[in-house]
N, C-alpha and C positions, 0 to 999 in steps of 0.2 A: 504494500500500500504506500501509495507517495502521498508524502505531510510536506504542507510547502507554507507551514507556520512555526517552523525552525526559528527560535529565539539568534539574533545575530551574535550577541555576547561570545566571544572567546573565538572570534573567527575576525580574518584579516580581508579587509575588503582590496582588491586588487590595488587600484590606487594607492593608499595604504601602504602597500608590502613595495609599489614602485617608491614611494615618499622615503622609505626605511632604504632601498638600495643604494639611493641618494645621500640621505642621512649618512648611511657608512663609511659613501666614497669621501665626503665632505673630511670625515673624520678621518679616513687612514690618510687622506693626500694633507689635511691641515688647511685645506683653502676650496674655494667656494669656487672659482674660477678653474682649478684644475677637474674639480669635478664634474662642471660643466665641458670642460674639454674633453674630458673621458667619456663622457655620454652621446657628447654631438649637440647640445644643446644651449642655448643661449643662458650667462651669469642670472637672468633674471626667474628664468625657468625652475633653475634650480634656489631660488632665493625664496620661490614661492611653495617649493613643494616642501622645504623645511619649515617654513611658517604655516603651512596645512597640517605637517606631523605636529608641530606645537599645538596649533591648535586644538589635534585629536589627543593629546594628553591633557594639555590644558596648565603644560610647565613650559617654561624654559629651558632648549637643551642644549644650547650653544650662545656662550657668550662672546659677545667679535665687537671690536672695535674697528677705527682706519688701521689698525697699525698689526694687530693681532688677534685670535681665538682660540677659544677653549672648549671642551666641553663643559656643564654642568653637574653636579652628583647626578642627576635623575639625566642628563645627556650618557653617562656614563654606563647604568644602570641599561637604558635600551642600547647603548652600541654592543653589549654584551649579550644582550638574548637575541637582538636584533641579526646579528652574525648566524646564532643557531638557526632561527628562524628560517630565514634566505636557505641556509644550506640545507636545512631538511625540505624546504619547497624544490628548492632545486635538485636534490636527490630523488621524489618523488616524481618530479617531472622527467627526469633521464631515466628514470625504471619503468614510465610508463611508455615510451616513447622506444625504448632497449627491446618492449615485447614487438615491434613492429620492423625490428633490428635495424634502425634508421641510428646512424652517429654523426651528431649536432651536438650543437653549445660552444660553451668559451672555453678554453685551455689560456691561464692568464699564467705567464712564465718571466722573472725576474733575470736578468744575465748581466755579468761585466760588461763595457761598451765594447771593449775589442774586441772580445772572444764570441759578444752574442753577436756583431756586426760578420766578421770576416768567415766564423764555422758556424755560428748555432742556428744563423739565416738559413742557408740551404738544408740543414736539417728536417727546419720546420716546413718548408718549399717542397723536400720531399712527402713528408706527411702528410700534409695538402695534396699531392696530388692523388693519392689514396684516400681521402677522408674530404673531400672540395667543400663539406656543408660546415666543421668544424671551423669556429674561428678563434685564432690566436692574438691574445693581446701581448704582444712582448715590450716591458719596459728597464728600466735599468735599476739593480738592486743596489739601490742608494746604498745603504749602509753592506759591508760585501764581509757577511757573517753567515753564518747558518741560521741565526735569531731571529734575522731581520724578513724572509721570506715569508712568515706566516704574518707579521704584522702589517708587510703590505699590501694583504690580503693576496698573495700568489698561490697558485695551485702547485707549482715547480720552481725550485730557487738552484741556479747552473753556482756553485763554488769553485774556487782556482786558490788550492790551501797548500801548506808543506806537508800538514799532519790535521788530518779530520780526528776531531775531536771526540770524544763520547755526545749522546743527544740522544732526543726522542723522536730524532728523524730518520727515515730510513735513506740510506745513499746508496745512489746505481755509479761505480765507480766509469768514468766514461773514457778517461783516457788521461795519459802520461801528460808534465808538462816540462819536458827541459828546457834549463833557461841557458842563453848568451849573451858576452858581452860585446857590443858592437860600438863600432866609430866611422864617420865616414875617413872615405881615402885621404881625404884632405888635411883631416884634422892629424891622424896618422904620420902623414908625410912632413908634417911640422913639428909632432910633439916627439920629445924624450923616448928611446924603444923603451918598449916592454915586453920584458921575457921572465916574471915570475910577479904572481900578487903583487908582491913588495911595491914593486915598481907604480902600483897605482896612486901611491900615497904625493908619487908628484904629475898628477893630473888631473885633469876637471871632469871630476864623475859625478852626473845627474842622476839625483838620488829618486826615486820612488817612496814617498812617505808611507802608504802601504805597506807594501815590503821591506822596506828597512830605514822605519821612523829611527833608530839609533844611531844611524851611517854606515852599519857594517855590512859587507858583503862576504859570503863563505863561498870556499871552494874545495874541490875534493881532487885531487893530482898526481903527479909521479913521487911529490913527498907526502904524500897523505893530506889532511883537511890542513886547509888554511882559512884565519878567519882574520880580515884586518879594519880598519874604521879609515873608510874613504872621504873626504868630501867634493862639494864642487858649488858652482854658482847657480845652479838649478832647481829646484825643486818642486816637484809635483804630484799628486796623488791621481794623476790620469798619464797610464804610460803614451797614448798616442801624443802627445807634447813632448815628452822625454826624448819618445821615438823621432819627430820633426826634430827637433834639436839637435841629436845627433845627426841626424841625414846632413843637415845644415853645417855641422861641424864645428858647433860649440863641444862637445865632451865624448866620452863613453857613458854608454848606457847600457844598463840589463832588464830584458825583456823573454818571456819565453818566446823559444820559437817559430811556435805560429806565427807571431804576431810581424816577426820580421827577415819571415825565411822568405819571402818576395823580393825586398830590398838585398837580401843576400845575395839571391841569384841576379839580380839586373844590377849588383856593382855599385849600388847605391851605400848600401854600408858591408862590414869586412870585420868580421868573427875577430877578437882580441882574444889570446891567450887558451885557443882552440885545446889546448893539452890540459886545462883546469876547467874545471865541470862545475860551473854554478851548483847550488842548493836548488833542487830541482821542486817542479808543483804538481799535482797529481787536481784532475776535475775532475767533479764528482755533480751531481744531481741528486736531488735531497728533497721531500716529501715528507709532509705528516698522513701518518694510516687513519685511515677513514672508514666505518665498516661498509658502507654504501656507494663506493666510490663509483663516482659515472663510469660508462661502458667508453667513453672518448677516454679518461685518462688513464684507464688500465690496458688500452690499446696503447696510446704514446711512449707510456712507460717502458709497453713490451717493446716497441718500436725504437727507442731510446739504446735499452740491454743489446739490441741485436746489432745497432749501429756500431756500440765499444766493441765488439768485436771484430768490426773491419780494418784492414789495416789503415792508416791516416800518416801520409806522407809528412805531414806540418808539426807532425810526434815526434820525426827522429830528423837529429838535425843532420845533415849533411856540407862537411868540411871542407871537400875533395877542392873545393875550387879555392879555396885561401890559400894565400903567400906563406 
C-alpha cells in the first residue's frame, strides 16, 4: 500500500543536501569564491545557497569578514555529519546505478604539480578512455602529507616520500623515484669541477624546502653514504623553479628523474656527480577504506596496481650520454 503522508522530518530535501555540498566545498577550500569555481557557478550563487542552509537551521555557520572566515561551533557541528551525509547518498546512488553496471561519478585525486602534470595526466587519459562517463577532478595536494588528502576532501592522494610512514591509509606502492643532481652546460663550464660531494660546498645549490628544509643533501657512492649541508641563493618549495633555474644556469639542483630526464636527453641540463646516488623517493597512492566504496574507485584503484607494474622509462635514470 503506498502512504504518500510521510511526515518530512528527518529526511533531506534535495536542495538541501545541494546547499550542504556547497557548504563543505566553502569549508574544505576556506573561500566562497573557490567554491564557486569548483562548481561552475557564479560567487553569488553560492552566497545564497549558504544563506538558504542558514536559514534551514536557523544559526549561523560561517562567520566571514572582507579579510577572513571561519566556521561557527554549530558550522562545525554540520560540516561533520554533513560529510557523512553526502557520502552515504553518494554510496547509495553508485550501488544503485552499479546494479545497471553503468561506471559514473567523480574520482576527485590530489597530486604534486610535477609529477601529477608530466605522468599522472596520461594515467588518468588512459582511464578515461575505458571508463569516458567517469569524471576526474585533479587538483594539487597543497599540503604534500599523507594527512592532508582526506581533509581536502580527495578520494586518492599520489605521495613522493623517502619512507611512508605508518597511517590509517592504505598505499598502492606505484613506483620508484630516483633523484639527480643536475646543472646546465653553462653553469658547469664556468664553475669549480666537481668530482666528490665535498666539492659542493663551493657552489650555488638550489635548495628545495620540501626536501631538504635543513640544506643537507645525502648521497650513497663508491665510499659509502655521504651527507653534507649545501647552500645557495635559491630557494623554493616548487621544484619546477629550481628546475628553470638550473636550465638557466644559476646553480645545481636535485630533482627526481622524471621530472628532468627530458632536459637530460635534449642537453638542456647534464647529470653532476652520476657515480653518487641521491636519497632516492618511492610514490605511492594512499586511500582511506571505505566499506561501500563506488564501483569507479575500486576499478581505478585496480587500474592504478596494474599500471606499477609496467615498466616506466622516467624510473630509471639513464647516464650513458654524460661526460
Amino acid at each position: 500500500m503506498y502512504v504518500d503522508n510521510l511526515p518530512a522530518r528527518g529526511f533531506v530535501k534535495v536542495d538541501e543536501l545541494r546547499c550542504l555540498r556547497t557548504f563543505v566545498e566553502v569549508a574544505r577550500r576556506n573561500s566562497f569564491s573557490a567554491a564557486a569555481a569548483y562548481f561552475g557557478v557564479s560567487r553569488a550563487t553560492v552566497t545564497k545557497q549558504i544563506a538558504s542552509l542558514e536559514a534551514a537551521f536557523n544559526t549561523k555557520l560561517i562567520n566571514r569578514t572582507t579579510k577572513q572566515m571561519g566556521l561557527t561551533r554549530a558550522g562545525e557541528k554540520v560540516l561533520e555529519n554533513a560529510i557523512l551525509l553526502i557520502e552515504k547518498y553518494d554510496d547509495l546512488h553508485d550501488s544503485v546505478r552499479n546494479l545497471a553496471g553503468e561506471v559514473s561519478g567523480e574520482i576527485r585525486i590530489g597530486v604534486p604539480p610535477a609529477f601529477g602534470t608530466q605522468r599522472m595526466l596520461p594515467v588518468v587519459q588512459e582511464f578515461l578512455q575505458k571508463y569516458p562517463d567517469v569524471t576526474f577532478v585533479v587538483t594539487l595536494l597543497a599540503v604534500r602529507k599523507d594527512e592532508s588528502f582526506v581533509e581536502q576532501g580527495l578520494d586518492v592522494g599520489i605521495i613522493i616520500v623517502p619512507d611512508l610512514r605508518d597511517s590509517s591509509y592504505v598505499a598502492i606502492p606505484l613506483a620508484q623515484a630516483p633523484q639527480v643532481l643536475v646543472a646546465s652546460p653553462e653553469y658547469l663550464k664556468s664553475a669549480p669541477p666537481i668530482e666528490h660531494p665535498s666539492d659542493l660546498v663551493n657552489h650555488n645549490c638550489l635548495l628545495n624546502l620540501n626536501k631538504s628544509p635543513t640544506g643537507y643533501w645525502s648521497f650513497e657512492g663508491p665510499d659509502g653514504q655521504v651527507s653534507l649541508k649545501v647552500k645557495g641563493n635559491l630557494k623554493s618549495d616548487y621544484g619546477e623553479t629550481l628546475k628553470d633555474a638550473a636550465i638557466s644556469g644559476l646553480g645545481i639542483s636535485m630533482h627526481p628523474y622524471y621530472m628532468v630526464s627530458e632536459e637530460i636527453d635534449n642537453g638542456q641540463l647534464r647529470v653532476v656527480l652520476p657515480a653518487y646516488r641521491p636519497t632516492g623517493l618511492d610514490i605511492y597512492a594512499i586511500y582511506s577504506t571505505r566499506k561501500n566504496m563506488p564501483k569507479r574507485m575500486r576499478l581505478f584503484l585496480e587500474f592504478l596496481k596494474d599500471w606499477a607494474q609496467r615498466p616506466k622509462p622516467w624510473s630509471t635514470p639513464s647516464l650513458a650520454s654524460q661526460p
